[in-house]
C-alpha positions as CSV (number, residue, x, y, z in Angstrom):
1,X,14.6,9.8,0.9
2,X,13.3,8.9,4.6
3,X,12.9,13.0,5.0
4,X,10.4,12.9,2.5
5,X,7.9,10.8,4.2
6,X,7.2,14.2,7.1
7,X,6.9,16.3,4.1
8,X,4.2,14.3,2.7
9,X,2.8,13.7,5.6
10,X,2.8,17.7,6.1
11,X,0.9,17.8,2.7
12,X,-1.3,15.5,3.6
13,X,-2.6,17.0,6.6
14,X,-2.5,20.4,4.8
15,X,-5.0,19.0,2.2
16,X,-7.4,17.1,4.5
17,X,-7.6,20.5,6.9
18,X,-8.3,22.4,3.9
19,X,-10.8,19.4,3.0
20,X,-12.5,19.7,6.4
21,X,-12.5,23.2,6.3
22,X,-14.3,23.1,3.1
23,X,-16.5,20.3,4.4
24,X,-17.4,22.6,7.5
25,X,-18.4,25.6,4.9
26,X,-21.2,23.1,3.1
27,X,-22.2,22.2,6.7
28,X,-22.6,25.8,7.7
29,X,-24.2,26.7,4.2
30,X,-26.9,23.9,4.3
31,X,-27.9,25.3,7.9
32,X,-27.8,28.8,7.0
33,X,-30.5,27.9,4.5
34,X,-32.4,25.4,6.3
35,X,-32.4,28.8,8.8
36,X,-33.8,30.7,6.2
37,X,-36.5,28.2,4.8
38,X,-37.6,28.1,8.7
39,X,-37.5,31.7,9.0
40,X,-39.7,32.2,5.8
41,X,-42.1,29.5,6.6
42,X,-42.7,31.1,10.5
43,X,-43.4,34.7,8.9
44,X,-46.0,33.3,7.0
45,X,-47.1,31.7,9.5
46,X,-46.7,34.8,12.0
47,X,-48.6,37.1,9.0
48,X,-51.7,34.6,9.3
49,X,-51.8,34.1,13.0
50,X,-51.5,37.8,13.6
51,X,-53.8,38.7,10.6
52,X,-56.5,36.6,13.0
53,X,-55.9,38.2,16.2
54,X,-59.3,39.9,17.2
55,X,-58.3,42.0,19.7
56,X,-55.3,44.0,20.8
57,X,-54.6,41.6,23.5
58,X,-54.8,39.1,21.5
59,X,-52.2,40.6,19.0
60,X,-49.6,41.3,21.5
61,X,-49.9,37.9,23.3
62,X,-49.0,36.6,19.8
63,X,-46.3,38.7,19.3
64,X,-44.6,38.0,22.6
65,X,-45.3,34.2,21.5
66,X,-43.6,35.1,18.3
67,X,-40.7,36.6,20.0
68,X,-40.2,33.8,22.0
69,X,-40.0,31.7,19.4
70,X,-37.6,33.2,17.2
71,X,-35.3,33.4,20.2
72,X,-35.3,29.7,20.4
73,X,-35.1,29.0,17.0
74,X,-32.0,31.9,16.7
75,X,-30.4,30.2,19.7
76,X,-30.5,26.7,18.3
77,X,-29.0,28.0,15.2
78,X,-26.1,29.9,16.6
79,X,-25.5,26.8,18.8
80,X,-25.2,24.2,15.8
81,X,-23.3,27.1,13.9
82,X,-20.8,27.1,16.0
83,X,-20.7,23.2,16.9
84,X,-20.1,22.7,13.4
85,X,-17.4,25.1,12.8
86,X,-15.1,24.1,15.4
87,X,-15.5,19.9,15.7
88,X,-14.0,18.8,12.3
89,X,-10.9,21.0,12.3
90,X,-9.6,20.4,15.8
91,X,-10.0,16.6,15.7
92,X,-8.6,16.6,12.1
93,X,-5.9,18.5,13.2
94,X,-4.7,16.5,16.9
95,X,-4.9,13.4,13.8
96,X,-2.7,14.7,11.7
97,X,-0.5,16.2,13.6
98,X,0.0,12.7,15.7
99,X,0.5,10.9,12.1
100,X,3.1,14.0,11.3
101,X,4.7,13.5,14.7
102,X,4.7,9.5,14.3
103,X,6.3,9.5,10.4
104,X,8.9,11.8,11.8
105,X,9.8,9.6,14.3
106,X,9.8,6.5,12.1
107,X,12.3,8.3,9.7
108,X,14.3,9.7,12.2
109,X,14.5,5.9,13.7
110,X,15.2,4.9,10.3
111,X,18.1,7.5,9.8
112,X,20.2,6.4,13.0
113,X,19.5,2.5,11.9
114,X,21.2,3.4,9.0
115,X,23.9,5.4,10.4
116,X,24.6,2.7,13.0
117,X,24.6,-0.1,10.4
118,X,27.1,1.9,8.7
119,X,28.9,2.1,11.8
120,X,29.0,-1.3,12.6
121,X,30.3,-2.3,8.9
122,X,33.1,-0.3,9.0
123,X,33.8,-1.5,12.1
124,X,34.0,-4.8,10.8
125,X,36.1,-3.9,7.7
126,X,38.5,-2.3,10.0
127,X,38.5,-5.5,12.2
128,X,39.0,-7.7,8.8
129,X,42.1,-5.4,7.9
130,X,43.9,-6.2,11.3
131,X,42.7,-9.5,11.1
């Protein structure tokens, strides 16, 4: 029964991977749409600005502004992106699998115990018989 506990404690780390995993997805969703709700709000606000340029140099000193601008804004969402997808699972799994390595141990441990107990009592039923 000891061997069980490593099993479980396999399954358990399996589900709370697949749990963080999941976690990460929702993460990654709700950005991608705070992205686009950003992205939709700035080309409106783009279409007005450039719709009151009054001049040509006017209207390409907004769209290199613009440009700018969405390069930040795509660089700060790539950069979150990709924080978010990789922190949860690693550090999940260096968790689990000390808590795997650990309830191994511990039922290992617990296997020779019993093997040396058994040991020792037939040791002292043997010694009782020459008694």
């Amino acid at each position: 029964m000891r061997f069980a506990t490593p099993y479980r404690a396999g399954l358990r780390t399996a589900s709370d991977i697949a749990k963080a995993s999941l976690e990460n997805a929702q993460r990654l969703h709700a950005q991608q749409l705070d992205a686009l709700r950003e992205a939709l709000d700035a080309n409106t606000r783009s279409a007005q600005r450039l719709s009151e340029a009054s001049s040509i140099t006017d209207l390409m000193a907004l769209q290199v502004k613009l440009a700018g601008t969405q390069a930040e804004q795509a660089t700060d969402f790539w950069t979150r992106a990709w924080r978010t997808a990789s922190e949860t699972p690693v550090a999940m799994l260096g968790q689990r699998v000390r808590e795997t390595y650990n309830a191994a141990t511990r039922a290992a441990e617990g296997a020779v115990n019993d093997t040396v107990e058994s040991a020792r009592e037939v040791e002292r039923k043997a010694q009782r018989r020459s008694a």
